[in-house]
PyMOL Python script that loads the backbone (N, CA, C, O; Angstrom):
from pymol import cmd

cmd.read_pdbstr("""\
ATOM      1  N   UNK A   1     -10.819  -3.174   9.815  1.00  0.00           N
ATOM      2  CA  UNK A   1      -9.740  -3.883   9.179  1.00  0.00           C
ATOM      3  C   UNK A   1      -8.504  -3.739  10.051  1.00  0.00           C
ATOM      4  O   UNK A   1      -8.094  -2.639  10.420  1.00  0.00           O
ATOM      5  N   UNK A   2      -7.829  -5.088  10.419  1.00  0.00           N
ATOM      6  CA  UNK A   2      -6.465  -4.837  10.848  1.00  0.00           C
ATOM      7  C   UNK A   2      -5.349  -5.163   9.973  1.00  0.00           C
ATOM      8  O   UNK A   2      -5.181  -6.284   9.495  1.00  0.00           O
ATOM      9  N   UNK A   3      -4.585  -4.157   9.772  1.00  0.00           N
ATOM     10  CA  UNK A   3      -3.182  -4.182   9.214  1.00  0.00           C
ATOM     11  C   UNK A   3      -1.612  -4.719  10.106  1.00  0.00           C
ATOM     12  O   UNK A   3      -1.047  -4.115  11.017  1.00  0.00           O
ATOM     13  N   UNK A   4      -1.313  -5.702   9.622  1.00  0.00           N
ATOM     14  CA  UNK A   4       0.206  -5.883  10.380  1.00  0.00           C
ATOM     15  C   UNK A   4       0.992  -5.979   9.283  1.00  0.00           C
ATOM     16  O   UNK A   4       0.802  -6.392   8.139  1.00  0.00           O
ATOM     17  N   UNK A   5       2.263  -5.337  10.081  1.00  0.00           N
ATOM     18  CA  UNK A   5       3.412  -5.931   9.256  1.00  0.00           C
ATOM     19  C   UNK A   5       4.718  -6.584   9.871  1.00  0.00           C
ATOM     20  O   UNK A   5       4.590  -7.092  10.985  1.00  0.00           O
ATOM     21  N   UNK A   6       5.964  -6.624   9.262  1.00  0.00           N
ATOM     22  CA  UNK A   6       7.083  -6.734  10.102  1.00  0.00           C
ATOM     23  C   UNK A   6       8.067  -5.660   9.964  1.00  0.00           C
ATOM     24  O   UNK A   6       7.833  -4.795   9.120  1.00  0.00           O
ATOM     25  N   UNK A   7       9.532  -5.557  10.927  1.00  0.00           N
ATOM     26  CA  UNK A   7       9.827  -4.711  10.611  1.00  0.00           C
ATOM     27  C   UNK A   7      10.871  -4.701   9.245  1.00  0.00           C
ATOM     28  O   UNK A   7      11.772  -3.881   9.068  1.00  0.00           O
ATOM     29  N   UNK A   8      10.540  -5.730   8.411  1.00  0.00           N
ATOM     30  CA  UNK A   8      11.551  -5.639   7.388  1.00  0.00           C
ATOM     31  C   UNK A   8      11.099  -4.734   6.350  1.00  0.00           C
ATOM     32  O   UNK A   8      11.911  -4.364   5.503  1.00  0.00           O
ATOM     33  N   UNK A   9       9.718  -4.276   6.313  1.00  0.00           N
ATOM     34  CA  UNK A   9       8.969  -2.984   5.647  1.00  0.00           C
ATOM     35  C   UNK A   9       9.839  -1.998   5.286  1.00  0.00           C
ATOM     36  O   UNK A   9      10.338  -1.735   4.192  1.00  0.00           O
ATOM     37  N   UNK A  10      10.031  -1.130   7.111  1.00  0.00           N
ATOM     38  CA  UNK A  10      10.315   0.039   7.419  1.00  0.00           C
ATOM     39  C   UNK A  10      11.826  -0.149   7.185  1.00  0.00           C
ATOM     40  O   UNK A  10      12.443   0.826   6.755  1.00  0.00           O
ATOM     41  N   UNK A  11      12.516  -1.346   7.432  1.00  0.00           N
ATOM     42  CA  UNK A  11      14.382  -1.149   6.782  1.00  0.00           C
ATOM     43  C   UNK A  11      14.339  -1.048   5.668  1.00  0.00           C
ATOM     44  O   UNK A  11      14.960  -0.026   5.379  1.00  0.00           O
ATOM     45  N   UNK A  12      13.811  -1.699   4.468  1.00  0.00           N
ATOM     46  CA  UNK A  12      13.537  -1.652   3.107  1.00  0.00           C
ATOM     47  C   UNK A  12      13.540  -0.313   2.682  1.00  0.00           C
ATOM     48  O   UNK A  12      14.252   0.105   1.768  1.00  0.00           O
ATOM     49  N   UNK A  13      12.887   0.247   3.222  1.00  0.00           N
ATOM     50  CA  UNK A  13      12.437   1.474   2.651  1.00  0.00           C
ATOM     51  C   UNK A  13      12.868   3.216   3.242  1.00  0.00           C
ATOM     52  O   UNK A  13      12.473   4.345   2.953  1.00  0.00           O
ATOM     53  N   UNK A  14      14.151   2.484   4.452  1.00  0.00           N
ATOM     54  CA  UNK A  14      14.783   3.179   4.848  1.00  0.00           C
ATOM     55  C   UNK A  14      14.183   3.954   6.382  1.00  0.00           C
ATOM     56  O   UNK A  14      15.025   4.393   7.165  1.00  0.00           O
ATOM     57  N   UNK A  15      13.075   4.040   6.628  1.00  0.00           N
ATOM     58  CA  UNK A  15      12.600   4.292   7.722  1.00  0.00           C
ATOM     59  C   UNK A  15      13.200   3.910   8.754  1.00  0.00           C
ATOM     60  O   UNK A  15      12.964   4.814   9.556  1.00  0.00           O
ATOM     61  N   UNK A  16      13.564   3.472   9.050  1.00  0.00           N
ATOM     62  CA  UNK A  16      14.255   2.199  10.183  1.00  0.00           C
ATOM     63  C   UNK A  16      15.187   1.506   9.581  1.00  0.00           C
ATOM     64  O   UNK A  16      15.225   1.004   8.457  1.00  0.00           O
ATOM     65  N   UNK A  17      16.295   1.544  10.867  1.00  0.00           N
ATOM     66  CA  UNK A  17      17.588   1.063  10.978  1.00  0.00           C
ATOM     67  C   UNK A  17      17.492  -0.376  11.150  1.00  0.00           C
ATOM     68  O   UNK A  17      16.424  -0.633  11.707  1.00  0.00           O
ATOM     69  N   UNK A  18      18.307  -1.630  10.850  1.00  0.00           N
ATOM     70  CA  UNK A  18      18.205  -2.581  10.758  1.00  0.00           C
ATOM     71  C   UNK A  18      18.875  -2.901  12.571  1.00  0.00           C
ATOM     72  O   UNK A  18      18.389  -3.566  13.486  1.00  0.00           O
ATOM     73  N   UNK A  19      20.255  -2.019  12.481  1.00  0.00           N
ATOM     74  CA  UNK A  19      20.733  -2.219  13.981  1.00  0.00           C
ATOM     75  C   UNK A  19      20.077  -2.018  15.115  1.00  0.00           C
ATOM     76  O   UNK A  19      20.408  -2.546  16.177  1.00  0.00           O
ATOM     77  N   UNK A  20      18.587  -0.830  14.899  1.00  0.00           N
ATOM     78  CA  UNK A  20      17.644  -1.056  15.965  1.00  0.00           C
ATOM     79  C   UNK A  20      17.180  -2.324  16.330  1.00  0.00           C
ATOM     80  O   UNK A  20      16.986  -2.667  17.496  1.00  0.00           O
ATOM     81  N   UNK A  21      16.922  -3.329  14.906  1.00  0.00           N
ATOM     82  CA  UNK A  21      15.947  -4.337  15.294  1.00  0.00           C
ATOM     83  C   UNK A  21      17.064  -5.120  16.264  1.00  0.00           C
ATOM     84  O   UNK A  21      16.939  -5.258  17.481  1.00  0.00           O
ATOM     85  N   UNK A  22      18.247  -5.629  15.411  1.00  0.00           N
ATOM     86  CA  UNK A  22      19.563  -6.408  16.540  1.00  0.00           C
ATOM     87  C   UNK A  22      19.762  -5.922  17.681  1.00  0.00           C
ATOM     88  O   UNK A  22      20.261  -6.645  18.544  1.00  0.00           O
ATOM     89  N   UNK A  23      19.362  -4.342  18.019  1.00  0.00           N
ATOM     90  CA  UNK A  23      19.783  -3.828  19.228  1.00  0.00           C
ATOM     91  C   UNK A  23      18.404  -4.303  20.028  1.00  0.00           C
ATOM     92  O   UNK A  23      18.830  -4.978  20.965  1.00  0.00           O
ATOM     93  N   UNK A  24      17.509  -4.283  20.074  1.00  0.00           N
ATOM     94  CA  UNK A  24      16.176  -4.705  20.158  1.00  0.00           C
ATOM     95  C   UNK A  24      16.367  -6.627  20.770  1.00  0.00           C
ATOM     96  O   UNK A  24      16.028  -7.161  21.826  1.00  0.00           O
ATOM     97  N   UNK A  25      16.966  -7.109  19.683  1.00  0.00           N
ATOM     98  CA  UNK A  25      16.849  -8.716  20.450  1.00  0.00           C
ATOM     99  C   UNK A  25      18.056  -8.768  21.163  1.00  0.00           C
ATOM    100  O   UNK A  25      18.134  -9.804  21.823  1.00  0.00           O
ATOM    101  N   UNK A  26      19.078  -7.983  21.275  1.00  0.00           N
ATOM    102  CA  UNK A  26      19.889  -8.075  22.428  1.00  0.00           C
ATOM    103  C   UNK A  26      20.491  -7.368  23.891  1.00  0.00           C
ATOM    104  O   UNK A  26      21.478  -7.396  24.626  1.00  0.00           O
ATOM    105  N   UNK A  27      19.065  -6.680  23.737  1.00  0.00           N
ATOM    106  CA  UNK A  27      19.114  -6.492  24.975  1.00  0.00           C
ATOM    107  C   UNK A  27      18.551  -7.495  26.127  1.00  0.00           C
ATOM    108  O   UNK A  27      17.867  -8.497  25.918  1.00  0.00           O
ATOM    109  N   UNK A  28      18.976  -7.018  27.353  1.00  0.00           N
ATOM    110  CA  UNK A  28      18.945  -7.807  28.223  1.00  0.00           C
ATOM    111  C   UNK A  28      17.098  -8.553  28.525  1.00  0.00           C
ATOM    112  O   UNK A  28      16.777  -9.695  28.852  1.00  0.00           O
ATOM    113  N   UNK A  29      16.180  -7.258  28.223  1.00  0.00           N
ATOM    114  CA  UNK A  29      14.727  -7.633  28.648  1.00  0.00           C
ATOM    115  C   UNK A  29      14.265  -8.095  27.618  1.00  0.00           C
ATOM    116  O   UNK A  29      13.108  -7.709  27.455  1.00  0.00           O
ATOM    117  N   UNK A  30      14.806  -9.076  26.441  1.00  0.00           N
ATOM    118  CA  UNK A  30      14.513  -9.557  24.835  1.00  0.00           C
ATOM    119  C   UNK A  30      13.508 -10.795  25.499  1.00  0.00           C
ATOM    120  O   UNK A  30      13.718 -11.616  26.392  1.00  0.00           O
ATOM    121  N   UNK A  31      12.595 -10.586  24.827  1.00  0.00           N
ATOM    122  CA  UNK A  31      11.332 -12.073  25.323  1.00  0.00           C
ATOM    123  C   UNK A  31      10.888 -12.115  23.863  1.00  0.00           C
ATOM    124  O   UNK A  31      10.270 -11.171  23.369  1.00  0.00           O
ATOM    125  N   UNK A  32      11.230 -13.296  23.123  1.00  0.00           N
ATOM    126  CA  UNK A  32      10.664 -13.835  22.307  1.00  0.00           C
ATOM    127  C   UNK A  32       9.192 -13.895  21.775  1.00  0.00           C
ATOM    128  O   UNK A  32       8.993 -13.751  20.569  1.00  0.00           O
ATOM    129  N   UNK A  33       8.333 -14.069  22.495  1.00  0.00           N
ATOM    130  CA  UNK A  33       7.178 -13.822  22.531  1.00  0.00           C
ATOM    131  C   UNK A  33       6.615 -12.641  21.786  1.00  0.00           C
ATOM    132  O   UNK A  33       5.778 -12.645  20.884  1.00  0.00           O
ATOM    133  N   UNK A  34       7.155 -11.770  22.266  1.00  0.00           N
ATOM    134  CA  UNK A  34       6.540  -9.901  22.170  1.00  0.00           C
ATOM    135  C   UNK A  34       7.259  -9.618  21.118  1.00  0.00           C
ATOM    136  O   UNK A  34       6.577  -9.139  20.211  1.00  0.00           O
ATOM    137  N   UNK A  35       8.584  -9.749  20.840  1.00  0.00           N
ATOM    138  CA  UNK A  35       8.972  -9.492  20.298  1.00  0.00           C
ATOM    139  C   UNK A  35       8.500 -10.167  18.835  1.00  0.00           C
ATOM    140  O   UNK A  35       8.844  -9.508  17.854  1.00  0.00           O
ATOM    141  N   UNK A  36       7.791 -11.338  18.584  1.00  0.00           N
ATOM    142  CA  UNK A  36       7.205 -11.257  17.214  1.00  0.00           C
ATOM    143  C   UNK A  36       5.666 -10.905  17.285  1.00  0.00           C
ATOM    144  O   UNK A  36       5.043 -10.956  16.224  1.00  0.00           O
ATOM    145  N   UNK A  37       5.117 -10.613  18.236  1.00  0.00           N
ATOM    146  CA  UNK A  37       4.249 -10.108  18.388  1.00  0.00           C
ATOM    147  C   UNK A  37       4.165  -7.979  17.853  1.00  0.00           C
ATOM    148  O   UNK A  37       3.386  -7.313  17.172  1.00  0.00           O
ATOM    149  N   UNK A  38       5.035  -7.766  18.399  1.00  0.00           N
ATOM    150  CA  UNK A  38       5.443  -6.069  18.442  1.00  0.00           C
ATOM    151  C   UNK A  38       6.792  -6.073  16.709  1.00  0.00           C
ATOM    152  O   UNK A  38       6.976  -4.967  16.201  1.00  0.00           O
ATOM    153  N   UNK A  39       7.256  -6.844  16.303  1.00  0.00           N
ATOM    154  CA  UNK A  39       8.198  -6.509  14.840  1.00  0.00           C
ATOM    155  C   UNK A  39       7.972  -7.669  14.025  1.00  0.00           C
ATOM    156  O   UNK A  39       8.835  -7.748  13.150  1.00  0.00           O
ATOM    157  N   UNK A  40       6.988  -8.753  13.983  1.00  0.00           N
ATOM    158  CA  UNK A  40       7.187  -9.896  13.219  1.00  0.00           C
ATOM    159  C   UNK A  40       4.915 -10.041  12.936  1.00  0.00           C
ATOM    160  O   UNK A  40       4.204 -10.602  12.102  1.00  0.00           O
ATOM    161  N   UNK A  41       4.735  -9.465  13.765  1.00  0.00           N
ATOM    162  CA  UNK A  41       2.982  -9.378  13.309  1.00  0.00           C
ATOM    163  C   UNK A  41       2.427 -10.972  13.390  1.00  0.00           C
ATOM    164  O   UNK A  41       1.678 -11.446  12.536  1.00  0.00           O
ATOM    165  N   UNK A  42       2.883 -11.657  14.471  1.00  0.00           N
ATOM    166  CA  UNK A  42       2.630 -12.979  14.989  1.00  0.00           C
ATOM    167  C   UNK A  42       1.573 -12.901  15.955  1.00  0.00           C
ATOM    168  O   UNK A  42       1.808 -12.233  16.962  1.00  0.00           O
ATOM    169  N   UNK A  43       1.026 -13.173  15.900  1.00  0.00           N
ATOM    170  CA  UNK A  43      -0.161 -13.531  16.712  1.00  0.00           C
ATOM    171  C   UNK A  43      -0.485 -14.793  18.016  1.00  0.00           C
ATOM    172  O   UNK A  43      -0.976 -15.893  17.763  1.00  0.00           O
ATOM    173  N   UNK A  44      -0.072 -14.310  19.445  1.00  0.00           N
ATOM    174  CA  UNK A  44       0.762 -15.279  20.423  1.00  0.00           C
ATOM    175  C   UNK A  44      -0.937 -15.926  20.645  1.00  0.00           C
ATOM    176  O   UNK A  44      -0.899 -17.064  21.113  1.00  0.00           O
ATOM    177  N   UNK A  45      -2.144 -15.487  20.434  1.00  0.00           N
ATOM    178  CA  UNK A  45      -3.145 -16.189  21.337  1.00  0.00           C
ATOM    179  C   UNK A  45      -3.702 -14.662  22.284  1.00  0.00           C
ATOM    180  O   UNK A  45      -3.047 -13.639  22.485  1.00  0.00           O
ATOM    181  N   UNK A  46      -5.021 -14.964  22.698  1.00  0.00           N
ATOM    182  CA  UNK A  46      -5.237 -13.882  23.523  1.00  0.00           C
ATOM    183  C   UNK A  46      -5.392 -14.286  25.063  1.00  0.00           C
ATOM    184  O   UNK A  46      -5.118 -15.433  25.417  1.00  0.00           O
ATOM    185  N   UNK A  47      -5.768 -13.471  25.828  1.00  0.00           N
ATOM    186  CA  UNK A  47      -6.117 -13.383  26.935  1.00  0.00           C
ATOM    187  C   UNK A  47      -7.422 -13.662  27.646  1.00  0.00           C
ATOM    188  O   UNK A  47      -8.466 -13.560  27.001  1.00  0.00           O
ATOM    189  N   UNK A  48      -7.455 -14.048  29.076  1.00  0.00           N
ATOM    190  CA  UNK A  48      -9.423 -14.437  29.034  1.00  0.00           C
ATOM    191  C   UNK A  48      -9.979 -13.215  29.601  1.00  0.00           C
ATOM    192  O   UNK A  48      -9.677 -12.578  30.611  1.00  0.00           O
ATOM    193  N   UNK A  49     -11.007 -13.017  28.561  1.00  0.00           N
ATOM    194  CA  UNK A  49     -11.885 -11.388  28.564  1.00  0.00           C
ATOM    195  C   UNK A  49     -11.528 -10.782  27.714  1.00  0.00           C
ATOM    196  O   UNK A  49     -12.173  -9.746  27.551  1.00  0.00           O
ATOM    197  N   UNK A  50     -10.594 -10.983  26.916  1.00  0.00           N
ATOM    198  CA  UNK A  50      -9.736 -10.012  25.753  1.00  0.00           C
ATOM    199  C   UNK A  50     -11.444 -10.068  24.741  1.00  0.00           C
ATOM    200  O   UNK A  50     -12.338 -10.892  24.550  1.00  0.00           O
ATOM    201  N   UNK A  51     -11.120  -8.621  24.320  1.00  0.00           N
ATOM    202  CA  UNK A  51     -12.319  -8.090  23.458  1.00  0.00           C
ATOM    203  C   UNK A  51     -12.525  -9.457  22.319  1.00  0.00           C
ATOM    204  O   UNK A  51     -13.484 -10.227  22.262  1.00  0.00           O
ATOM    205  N   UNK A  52     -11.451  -9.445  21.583  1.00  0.00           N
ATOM    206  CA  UNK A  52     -11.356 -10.403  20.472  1.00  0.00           C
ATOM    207  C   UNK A  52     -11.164 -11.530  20.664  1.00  0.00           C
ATOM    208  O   UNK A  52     -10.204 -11.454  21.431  1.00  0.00           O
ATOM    209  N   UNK A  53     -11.411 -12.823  20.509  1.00  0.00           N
ATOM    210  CA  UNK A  53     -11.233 -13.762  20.233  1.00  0.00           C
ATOM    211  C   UNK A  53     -10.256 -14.323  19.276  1.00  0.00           C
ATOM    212  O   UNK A  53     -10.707 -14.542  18.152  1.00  0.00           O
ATOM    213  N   UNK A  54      -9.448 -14.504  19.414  1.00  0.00           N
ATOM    214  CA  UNK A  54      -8.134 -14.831  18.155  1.00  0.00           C
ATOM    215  C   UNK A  54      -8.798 -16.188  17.466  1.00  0.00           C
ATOM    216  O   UNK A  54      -9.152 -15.928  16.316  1.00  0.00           O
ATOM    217  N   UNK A  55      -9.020 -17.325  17.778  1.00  0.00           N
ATOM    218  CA  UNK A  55      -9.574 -18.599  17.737  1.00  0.00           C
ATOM    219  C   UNK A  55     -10.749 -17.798  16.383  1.00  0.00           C
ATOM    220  O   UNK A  55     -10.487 -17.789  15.180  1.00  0.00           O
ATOM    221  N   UNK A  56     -11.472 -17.454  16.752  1.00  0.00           N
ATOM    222  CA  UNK A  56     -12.688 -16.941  16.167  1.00  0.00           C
ATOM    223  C   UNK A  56     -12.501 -15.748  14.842  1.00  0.00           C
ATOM    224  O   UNK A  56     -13.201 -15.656  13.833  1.00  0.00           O
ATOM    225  N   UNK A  57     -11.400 -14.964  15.216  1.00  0.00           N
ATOM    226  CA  UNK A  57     -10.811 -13.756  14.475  1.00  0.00           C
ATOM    227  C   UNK A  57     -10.089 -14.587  12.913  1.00  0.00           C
ATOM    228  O   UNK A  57     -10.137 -14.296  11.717  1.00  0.00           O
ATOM    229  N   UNK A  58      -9.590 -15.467  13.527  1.00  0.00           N
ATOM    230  CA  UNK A  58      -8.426 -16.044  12.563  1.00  0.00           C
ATOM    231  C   UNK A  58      -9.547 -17.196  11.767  1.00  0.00           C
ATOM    232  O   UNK A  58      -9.252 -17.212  10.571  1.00  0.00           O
ATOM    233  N   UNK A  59     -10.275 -17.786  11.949  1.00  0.00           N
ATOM    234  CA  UNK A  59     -11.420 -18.549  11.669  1.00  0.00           C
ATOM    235  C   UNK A  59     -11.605 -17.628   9.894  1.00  0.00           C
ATOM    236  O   UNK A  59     -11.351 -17.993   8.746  1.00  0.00           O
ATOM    237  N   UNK A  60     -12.121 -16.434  10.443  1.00  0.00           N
ATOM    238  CA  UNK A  60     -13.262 -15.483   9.448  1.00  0.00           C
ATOM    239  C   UNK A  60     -12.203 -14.520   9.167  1.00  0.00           C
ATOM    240  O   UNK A  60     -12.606 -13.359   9.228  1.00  0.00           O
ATOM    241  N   UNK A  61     -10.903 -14.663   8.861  1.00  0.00           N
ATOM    242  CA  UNK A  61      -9.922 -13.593   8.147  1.00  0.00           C
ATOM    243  C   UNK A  61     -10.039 -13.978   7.149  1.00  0.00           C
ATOM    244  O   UNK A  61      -9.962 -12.996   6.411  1.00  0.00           O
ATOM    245  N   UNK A  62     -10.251 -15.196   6.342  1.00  0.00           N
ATOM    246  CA  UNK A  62     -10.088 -15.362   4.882  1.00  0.00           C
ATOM    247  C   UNK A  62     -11.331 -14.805   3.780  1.00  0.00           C
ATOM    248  O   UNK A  62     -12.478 -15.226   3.929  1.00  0.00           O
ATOM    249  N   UNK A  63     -11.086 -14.092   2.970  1.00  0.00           N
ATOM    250  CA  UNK A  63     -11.508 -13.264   2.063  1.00  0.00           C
ATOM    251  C   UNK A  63     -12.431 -14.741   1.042  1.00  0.00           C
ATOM    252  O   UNK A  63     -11.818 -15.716   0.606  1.00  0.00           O
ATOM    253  N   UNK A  64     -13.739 -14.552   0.895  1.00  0.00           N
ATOM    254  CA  UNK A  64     -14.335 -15.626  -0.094  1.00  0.00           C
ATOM    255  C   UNK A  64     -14.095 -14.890  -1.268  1.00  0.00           C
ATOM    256  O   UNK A  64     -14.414 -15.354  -2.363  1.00  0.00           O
TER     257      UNK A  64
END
""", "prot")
cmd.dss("prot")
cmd.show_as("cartoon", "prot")
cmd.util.cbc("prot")
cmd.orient("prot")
């Protein structure tokens, strides 16, 4: 089973600072991409040879 979340979880509930996440998209090395990939649990597509198949993964996630 894979679990994602975002990081609005861990501010909610106090774990995490909200100004990390702003400090986070403004820094200078901020790439859109990763960044909802790594705090937003977005899923960019995979790589060729990547173990998983995203195409195929995302197909058979839904629960009958």
């Amino acid at each position: 089973m894979v679990l994602g979340g975002t990081w609005r979880t861990p501010v909610a509930v106090g774990l995490q600072q909200k100004t990390f996440i702003t400090d986070q998209k403004n820094e200078g090395t901020y790439n859109e991409a990763s960044f909802e990939r790594e705090y937003e649990s977005i899923w960019s597509g995979t790589v060729e040879d990547a173990f998983f198949n995203a195409e195929i993964f995302n197909r058979n996630r839904i629960l009958n």
